[in-house]
Backbone as a chain_set.jsonl record, in Angstrom:
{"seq": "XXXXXXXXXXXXXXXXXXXXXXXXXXXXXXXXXXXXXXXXXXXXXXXXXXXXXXXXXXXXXXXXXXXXXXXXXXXXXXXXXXXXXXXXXXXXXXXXXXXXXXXXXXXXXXXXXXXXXXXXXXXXXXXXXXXXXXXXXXXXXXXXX", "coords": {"N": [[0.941, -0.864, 6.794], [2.388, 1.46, 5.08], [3.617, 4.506, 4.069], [6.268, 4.822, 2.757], [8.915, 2.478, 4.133], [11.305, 3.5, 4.668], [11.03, 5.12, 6.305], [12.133, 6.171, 9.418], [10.178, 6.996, 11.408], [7.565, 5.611, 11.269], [6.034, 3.116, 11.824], [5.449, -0.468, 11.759], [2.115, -2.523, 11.412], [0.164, -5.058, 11.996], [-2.234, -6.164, 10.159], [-5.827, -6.162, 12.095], [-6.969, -9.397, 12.562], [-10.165, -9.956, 11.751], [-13.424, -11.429, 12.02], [-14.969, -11.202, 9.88], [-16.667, -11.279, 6.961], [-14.794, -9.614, 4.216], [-15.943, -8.653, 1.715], [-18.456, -8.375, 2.139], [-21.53, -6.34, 2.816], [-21.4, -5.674, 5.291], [-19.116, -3.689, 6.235], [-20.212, -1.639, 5.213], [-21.78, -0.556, 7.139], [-19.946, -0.539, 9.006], [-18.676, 1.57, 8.316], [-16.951, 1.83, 6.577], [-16.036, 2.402, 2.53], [-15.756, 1.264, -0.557], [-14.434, 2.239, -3.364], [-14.057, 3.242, -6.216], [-11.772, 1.768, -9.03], [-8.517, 2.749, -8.935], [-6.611, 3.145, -10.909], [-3.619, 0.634, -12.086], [-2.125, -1.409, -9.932], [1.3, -0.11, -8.636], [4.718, -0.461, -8.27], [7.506, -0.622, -6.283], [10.665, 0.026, -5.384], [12.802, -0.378, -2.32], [15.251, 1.481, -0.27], [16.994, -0.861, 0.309], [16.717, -2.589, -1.286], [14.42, -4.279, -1.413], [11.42, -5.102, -2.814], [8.419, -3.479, -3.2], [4.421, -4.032, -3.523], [1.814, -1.664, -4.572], [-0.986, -1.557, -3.23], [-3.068, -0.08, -3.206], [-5.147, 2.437, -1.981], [-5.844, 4.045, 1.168], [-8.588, 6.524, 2.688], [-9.677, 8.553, 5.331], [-12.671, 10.465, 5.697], [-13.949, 13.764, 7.087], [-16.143, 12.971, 7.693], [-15.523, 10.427, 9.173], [-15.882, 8.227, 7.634], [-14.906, 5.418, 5.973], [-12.749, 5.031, 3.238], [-11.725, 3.07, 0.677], [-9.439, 2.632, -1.835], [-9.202, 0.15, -3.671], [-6.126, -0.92, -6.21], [-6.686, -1.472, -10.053], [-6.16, -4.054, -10.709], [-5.707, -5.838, -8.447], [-5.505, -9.427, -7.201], [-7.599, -11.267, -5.393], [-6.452, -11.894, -2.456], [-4.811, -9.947, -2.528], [-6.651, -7.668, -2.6], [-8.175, -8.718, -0.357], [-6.24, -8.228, 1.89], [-5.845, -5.305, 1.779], [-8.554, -4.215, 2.232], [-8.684, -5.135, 5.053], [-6.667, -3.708, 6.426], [-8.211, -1.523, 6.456], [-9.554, -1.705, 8.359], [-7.734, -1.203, 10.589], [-7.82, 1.64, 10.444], [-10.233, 2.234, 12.036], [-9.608, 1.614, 14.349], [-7.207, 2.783, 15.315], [-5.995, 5.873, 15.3], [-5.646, 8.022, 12.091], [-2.359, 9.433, 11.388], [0.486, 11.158, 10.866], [3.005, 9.99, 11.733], [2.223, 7.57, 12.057], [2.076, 6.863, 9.133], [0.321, 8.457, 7.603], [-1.03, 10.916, 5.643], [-2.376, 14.484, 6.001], [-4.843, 15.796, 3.739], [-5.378, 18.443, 1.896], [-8.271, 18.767, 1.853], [-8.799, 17.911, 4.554], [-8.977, 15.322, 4.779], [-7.671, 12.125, 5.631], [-5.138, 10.461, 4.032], [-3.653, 7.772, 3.024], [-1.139, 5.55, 1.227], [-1.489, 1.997, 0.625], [1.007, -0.418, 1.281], [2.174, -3.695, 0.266], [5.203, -6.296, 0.887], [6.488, -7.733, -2.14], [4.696, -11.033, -3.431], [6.263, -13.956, -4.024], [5.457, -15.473, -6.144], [5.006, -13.206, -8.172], [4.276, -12.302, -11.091], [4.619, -10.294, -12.792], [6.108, -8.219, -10.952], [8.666, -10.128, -10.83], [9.623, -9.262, -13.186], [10.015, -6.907, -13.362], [12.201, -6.715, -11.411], [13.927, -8.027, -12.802], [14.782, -6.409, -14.726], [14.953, -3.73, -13.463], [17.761, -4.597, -11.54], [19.604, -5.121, -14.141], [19.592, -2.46, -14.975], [20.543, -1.506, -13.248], [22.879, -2.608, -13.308], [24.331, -2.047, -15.552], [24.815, 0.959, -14.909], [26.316, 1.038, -12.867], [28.548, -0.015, -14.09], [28.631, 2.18, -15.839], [29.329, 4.349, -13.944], [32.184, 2.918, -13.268], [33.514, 2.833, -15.774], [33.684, 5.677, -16.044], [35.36, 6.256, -14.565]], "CA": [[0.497, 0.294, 6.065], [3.231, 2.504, 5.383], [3.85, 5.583, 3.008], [7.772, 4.408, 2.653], [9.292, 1.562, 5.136], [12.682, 3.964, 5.219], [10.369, 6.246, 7.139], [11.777, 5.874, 10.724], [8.934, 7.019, 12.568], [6.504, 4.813, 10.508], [5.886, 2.006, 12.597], [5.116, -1.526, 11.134], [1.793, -3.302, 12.153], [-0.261, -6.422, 11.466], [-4.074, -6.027, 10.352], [-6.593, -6.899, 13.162], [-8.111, -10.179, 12.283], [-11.601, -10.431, 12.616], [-14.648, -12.964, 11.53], [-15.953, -10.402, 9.229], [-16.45, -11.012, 5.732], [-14.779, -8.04, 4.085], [-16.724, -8.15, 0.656], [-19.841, -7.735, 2.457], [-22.678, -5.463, 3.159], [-21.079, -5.635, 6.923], [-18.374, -3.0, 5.731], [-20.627, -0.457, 5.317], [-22.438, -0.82, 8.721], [-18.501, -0.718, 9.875], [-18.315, 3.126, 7.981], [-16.097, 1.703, 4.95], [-16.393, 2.117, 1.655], [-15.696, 0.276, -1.032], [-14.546, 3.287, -3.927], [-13.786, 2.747, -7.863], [-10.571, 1.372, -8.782], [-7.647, 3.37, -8.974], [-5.195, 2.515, -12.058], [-3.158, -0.336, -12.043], [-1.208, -1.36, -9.301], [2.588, 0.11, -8.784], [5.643, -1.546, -7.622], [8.259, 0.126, -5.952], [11.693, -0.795, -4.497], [13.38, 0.578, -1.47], [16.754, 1.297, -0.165], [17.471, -2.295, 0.869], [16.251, -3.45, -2.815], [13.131, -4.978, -1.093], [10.256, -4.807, -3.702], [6.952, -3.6, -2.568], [3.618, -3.435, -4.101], [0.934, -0.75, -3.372], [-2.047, -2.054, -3.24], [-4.723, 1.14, -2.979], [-5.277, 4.041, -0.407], [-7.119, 4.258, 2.418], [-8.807, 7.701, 3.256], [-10.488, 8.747, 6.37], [-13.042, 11.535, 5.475], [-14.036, 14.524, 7.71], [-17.554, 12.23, 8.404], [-15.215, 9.342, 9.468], [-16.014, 7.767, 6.645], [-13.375, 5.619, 5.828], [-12.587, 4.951, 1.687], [-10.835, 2.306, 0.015], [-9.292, 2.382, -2.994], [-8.255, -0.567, -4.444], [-6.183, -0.556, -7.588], [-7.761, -2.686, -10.176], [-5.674, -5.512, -10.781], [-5.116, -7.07, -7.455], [-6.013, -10.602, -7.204], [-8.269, -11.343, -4.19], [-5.674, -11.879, -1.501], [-4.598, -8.79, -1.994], [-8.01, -6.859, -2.038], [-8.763, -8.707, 1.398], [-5.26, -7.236, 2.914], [-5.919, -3.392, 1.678], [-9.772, -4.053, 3.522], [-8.164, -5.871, 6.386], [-5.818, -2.715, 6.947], [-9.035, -0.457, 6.55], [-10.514, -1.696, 9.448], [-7.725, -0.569, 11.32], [-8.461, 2.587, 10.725], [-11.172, 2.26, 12.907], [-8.869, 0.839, 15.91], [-6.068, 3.415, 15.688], [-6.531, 7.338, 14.582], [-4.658, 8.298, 11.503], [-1.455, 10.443, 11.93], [2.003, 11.383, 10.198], [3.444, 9.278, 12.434], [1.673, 5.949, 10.837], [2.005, 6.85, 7.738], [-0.995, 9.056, 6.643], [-0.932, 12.501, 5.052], [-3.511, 14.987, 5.983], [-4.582, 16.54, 3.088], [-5.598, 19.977, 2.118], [-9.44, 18.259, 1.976], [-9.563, 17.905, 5.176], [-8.947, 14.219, 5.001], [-6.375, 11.805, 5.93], [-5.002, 9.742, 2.813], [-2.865, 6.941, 3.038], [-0.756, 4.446, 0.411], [-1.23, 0.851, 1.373], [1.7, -1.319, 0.015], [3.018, -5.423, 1.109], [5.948, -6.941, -0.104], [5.45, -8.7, -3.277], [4.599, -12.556, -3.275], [7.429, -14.603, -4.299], [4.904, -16.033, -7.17], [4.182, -12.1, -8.654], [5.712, -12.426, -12.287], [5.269, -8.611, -12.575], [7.497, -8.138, -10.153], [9.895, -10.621, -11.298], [10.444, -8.811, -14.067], [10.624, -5.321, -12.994], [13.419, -6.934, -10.695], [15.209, -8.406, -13.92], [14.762, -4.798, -15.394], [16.229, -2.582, -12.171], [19.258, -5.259, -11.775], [20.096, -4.961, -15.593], [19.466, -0.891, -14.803], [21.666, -0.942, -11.902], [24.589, -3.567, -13.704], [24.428, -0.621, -16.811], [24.852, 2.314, -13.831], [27.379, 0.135, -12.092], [29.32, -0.293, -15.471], [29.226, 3.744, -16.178], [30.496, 5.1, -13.334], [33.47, 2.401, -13.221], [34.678, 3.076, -17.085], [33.682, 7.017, -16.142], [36.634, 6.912, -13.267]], "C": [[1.66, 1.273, 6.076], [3.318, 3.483, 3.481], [5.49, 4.952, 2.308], [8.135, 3.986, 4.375], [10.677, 1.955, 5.117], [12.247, 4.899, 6.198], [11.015, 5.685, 8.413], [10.855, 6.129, 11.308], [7.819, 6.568, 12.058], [6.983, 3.658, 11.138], [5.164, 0.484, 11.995], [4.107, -2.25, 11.542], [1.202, -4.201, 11.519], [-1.842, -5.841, 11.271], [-4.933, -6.805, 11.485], [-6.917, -7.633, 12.567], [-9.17, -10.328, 12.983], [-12.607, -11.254, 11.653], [-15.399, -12.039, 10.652], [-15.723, -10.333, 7.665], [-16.604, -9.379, 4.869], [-15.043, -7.824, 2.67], [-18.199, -7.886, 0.826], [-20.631, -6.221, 3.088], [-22.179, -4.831, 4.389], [-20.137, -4.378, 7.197], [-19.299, -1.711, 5.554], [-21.196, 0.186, 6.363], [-20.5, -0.061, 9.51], [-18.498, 0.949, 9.597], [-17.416, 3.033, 6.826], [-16.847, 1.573, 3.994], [-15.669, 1.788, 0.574], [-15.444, 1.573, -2.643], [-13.934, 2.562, -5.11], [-12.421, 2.611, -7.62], [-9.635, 2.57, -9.095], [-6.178, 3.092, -9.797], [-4.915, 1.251, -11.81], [-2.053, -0.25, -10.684], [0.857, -0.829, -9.445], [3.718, -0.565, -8.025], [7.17, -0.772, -7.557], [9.426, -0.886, -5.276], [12.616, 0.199, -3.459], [14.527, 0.704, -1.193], [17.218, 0.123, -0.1], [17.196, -3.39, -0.378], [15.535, -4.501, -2.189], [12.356, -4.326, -1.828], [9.047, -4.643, -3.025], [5.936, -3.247, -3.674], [2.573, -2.886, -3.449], [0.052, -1.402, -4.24], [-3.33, -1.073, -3.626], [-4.305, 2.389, -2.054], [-6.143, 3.671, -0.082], [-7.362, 5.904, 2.166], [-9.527, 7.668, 4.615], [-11.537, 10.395, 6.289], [-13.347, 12.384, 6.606], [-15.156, 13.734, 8.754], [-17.383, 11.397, 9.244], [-15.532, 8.323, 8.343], [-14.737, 6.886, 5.973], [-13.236, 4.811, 4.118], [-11.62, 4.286, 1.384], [-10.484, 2.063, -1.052], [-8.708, 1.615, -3.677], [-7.177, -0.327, -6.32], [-6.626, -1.482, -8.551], [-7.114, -3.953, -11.02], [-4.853, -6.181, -9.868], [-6.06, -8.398, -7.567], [-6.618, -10.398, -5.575], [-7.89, -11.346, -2.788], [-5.536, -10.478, -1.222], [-6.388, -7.889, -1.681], [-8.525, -7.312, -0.889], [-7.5, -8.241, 2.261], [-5.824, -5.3, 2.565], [-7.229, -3.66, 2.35], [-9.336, -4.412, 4.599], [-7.208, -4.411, 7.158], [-6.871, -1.66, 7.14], [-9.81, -0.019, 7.824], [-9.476, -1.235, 10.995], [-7.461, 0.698, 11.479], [-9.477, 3.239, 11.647], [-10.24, 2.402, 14.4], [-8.105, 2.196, 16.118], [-6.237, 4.723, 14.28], [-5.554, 7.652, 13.223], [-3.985, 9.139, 12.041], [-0.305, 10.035, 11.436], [2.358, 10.033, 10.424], [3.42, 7.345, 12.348], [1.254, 5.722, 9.653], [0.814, 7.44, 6.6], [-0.695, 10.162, 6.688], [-2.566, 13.012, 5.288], [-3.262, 15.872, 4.881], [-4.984, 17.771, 2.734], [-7.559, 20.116, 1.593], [-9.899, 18.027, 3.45], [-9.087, 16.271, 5.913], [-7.204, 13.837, 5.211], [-6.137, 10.865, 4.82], [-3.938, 8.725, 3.423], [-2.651, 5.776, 2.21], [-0.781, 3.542, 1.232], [-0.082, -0.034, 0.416], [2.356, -2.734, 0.832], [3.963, -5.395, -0.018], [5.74, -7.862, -1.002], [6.252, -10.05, -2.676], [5.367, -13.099, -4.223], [7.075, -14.966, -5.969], [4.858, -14.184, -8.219], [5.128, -12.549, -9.846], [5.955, -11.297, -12.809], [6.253, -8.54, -11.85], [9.047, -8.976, -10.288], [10.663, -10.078, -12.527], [10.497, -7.286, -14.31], [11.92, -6.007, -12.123], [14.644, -7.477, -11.739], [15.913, -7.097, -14.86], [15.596, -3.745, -14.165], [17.422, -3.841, -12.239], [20.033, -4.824, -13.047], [20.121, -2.903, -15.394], [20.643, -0.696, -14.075], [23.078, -1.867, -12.543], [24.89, -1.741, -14.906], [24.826, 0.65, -15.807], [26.013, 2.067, -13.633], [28.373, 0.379, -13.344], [29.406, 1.167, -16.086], [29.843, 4.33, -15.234], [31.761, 4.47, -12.976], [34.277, 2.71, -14.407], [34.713, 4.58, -16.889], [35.055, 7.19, -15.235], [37.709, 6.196, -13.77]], "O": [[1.87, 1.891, 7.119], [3.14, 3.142, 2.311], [5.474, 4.696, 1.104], [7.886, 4.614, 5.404], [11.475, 1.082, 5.459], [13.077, 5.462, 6.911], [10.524, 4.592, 8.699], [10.535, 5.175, 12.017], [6.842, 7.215, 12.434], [8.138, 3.244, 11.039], [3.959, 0.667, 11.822], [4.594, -3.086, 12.303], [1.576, -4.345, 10.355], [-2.468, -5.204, 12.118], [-4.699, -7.99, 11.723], [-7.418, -7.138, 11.557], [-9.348, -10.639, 14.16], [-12.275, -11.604, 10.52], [-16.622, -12.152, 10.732], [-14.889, -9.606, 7.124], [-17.486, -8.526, 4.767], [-14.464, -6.848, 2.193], [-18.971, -7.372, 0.016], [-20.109, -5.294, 3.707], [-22.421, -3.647, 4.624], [-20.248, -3.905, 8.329], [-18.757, -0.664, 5.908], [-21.118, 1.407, 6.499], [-20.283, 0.775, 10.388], [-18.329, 1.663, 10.585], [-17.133, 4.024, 6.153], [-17.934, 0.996, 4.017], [-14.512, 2.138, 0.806], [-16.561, 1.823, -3.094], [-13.391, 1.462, -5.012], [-11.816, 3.005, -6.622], [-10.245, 3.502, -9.619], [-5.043, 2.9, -9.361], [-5.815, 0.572, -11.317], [-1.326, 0.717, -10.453], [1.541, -1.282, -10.363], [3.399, -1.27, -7.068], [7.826, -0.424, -8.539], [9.301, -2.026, -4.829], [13.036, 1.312, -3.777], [15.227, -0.028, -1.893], [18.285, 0.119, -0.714], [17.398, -4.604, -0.402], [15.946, -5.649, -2.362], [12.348, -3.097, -1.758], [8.603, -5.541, -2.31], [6.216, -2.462, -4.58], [2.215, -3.172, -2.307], [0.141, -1.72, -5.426], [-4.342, -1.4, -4.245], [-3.286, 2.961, -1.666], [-7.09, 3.104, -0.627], [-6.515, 6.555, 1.554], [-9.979, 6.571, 4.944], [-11.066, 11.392, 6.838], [-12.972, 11.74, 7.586], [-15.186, 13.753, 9.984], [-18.251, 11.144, 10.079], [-15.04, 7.258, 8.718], [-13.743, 7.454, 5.52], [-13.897, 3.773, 4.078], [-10.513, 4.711, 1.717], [-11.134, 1.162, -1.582], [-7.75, 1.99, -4.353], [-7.581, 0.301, -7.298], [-7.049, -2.511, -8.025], [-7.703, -4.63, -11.863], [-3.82, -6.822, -10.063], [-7.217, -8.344, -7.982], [-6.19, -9.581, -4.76], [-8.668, -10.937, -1.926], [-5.898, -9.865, -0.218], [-6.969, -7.685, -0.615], [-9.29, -6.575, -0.266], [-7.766, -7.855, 3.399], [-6.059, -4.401, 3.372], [-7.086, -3.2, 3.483], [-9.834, -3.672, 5.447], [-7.188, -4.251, 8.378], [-6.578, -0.804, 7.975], [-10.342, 1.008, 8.245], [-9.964, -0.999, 12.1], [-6.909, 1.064, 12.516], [-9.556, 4.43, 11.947], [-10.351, 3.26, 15.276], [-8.387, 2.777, 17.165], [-6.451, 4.654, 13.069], [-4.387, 7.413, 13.534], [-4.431, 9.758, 13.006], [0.052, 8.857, 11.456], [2.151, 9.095, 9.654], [4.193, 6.4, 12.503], [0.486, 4.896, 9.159], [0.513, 7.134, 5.446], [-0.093, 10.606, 7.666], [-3.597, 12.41, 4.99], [-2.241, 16.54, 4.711], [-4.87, 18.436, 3.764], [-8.079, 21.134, 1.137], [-11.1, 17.941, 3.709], [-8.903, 16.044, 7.109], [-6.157, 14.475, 5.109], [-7.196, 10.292, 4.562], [-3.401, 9.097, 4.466], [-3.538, 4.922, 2.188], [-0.351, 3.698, 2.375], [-0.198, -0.277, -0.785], [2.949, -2.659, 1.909], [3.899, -4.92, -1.152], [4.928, -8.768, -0.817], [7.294, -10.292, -2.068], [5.161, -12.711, -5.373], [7.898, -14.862, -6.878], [4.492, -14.485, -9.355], [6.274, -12.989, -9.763], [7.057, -10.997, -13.269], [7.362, -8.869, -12.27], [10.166, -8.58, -9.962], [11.833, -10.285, -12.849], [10.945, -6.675, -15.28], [12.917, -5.399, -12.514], [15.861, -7.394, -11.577], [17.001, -6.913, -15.406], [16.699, -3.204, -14.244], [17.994, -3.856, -13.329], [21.076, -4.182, -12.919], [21.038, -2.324, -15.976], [21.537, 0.126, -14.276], [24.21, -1.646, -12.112], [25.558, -0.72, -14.745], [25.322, 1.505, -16.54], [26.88, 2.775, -14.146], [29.042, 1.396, -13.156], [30.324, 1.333, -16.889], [30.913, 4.881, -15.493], [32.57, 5.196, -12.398], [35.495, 2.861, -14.309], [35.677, 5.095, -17.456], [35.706, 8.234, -15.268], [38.816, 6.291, -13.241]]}, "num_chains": 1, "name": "protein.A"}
């Protein structure tokens, strides 16, 4: 779960696995919920030109309540990692520090994003698009000097 993976003090962890089917009923019992989609997924790249895609937000409301927003064209894998990360919300409190913003609600918000899957063909061709961006960049400031 991280806001940006240049963040040093954003710490990298693994979702708890547990035996709990996370399109069920069981999820609400847990205090998650399950909230309308949220645009289309975005796809970002970081200093190290590692591609990531965000998946949704988490929130954590004032109630504890904790809110998931997928965006609405992940394939199923992904919509069981952004619930799989929700639950540890539960385990471990939000805070700066792991990548959640408190916001001026009260609540704690947080972008969820994985690196994209080798197969994504979005992503393959936002990566053919920044390269060709960055050769064209590359190629102005060498004829500019």
């Amino acid at each position: 779960m991280t806001l940006s993976p240049d963040d040093p003090y954003i710490q990298d962890y693994d979702p708890i696995p547990l035996p709990v089917d996370l399109s069920s009923p069981e999820l609400d019992g847990l205090g998650i919920q399950i909230r309308g989609g949220e645009g289309p997924a975005k796809y970002w790249i970081d200093r190290d030109d590692q591609m990531w895609k965000e998946l949704g937000f988490h929130s954590v409301e004032l109630d504890g309540t904790i809110g998931v927003w997928p965006h609405i064209d992940l394939i199923d894998d992904e919509a069981d990692t952004l619930r799989e990360y929700a639950l540890d919300a539960i385990i471990h409190k939000p805070s700066t520090a792991s990548g959640w913003a408190h916001g001026t609600d009260g609540a704690w918000h947080c972008a969820v994003s994985v690196p994209v899957a080798e197969d994504d063909r979005a992503a393959a061709r936002i990566a053919a698009a920044h390269a060709k961006i960055m050769r064209t960049a590359h190629k102005r400031r060498v004829s500019a000097a």
